[in-house]
C-alpha positions, 0 to 999 in steps of 0.5 A: 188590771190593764186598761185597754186602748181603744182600737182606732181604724186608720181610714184612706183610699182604696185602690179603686177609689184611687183608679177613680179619681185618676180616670176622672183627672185623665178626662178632664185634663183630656178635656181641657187640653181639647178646649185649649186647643180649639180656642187657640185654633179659632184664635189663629184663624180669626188673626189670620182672617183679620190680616188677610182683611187687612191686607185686602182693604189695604190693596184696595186703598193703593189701588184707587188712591191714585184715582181719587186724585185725579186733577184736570189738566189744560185741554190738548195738554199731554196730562189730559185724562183719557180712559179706556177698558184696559188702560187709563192715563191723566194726572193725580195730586196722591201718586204712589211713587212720587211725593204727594201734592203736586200733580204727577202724571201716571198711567194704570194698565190691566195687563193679562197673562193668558200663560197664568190665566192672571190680570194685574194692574199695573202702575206707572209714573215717568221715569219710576219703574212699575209698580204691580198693585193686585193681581185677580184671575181671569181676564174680563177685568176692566176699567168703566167710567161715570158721570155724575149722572148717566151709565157705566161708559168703557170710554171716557170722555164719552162723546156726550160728556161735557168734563174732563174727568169722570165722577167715578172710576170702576174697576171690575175685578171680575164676576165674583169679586168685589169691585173697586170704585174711586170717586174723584174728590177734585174739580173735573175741568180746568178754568179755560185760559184765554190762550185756550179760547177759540178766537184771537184778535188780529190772528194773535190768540188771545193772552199771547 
């Protein structure tokens, strides 16, 4: 008498269960891929905002490190600081073109260009050639003067100001732009020199 073998039923996917799972892969990988994409994107932008912030805080660092050195010089010397709306002009000990330490004079104008509806500030040092330090639309920029107490003046010296030099320059960059403003770290008059008194002895001015 033959013994019978128990009949073992082979088990494994069906084709819809295969369909299934191959579907849920798709989305899912779908989905992943998404999310990759998007994080790369945000990552992308937040790099470039990044540089871009950089790239502007480094502008405005060049544009008011000159002005942030600004050294008095002796009265009625070329190198004396003047101020107007669209153009200053005086000595810095940080130039931008020259080696740094030693005053240098300088001059930094807002030059308009009504073809381009653009201003640019322009920098400049003897004998250098100019340099363009930023560039804003429209052409209500200008350059505004303080004291350490008092307004906002469109002139320096005001006739009321006993310095040479202001405590701080503004530089409106326009309506809806962010100002830009140096406070001056040195002295803002020079120490007068007995050459600069106004009496001498004997019509020979003093220190002569």
């Amino acid at each position: 008498m033959t013994a019978l073998t128990p009949h073992r039923s082979i088990k494994g996917f069906t084709l819809f269960e295969t369909l299934v799972v191959l579907v849920i892969t798709s989305l899912m990988g779908a989905v992943l891929m998404q999310g990759f994409g998007i994080i790369l994107a945000t990552r992308l932008s937040v790099s470039n905002t990044i540089s871009n912030l950089q790239d502007v805080v480094l502008n405005q660092n060049i544009a008011v490190d000159p002005l942030r050195g600004i050294l008095p010089d002796y009265r009625n010397n070329p190198n004396t600081f003047r101020g107007q709306a669209r153009m200053l002009s005086g000595q810095t000990l940080r130039p931008l073109l020259s080696a740094p330490g030693a005053p240098t004079a300088f001059k930094m104008t807002l030059d308009y260009d009504s073809g381009r509806n653009l201003t640019t500030l322009v920098y400049e040092e003897p004998g250098r050639s100019k340099a363009e330090l930023a560039r804003w639309p429209g052409s209500s920029q200008s350059f505004k003067y303080r004291d350490l107490t008092g307004n906002w003046e469109s002139v320096w010296p005001p006739p009321a100001s006993t310095s040479q030099t202001p405590w701080l320059i503004w530089i409106d960059t326009g309506p809806t732009l962010t100002p830009l403003i140096a406070s001056l770290a040195g002295p803002h008059d020079r120490v007068t020199r007995l050459q600069d008194a106004p009496f001498s002895l004997g019509g020979v001015p003093l220190g002569n």
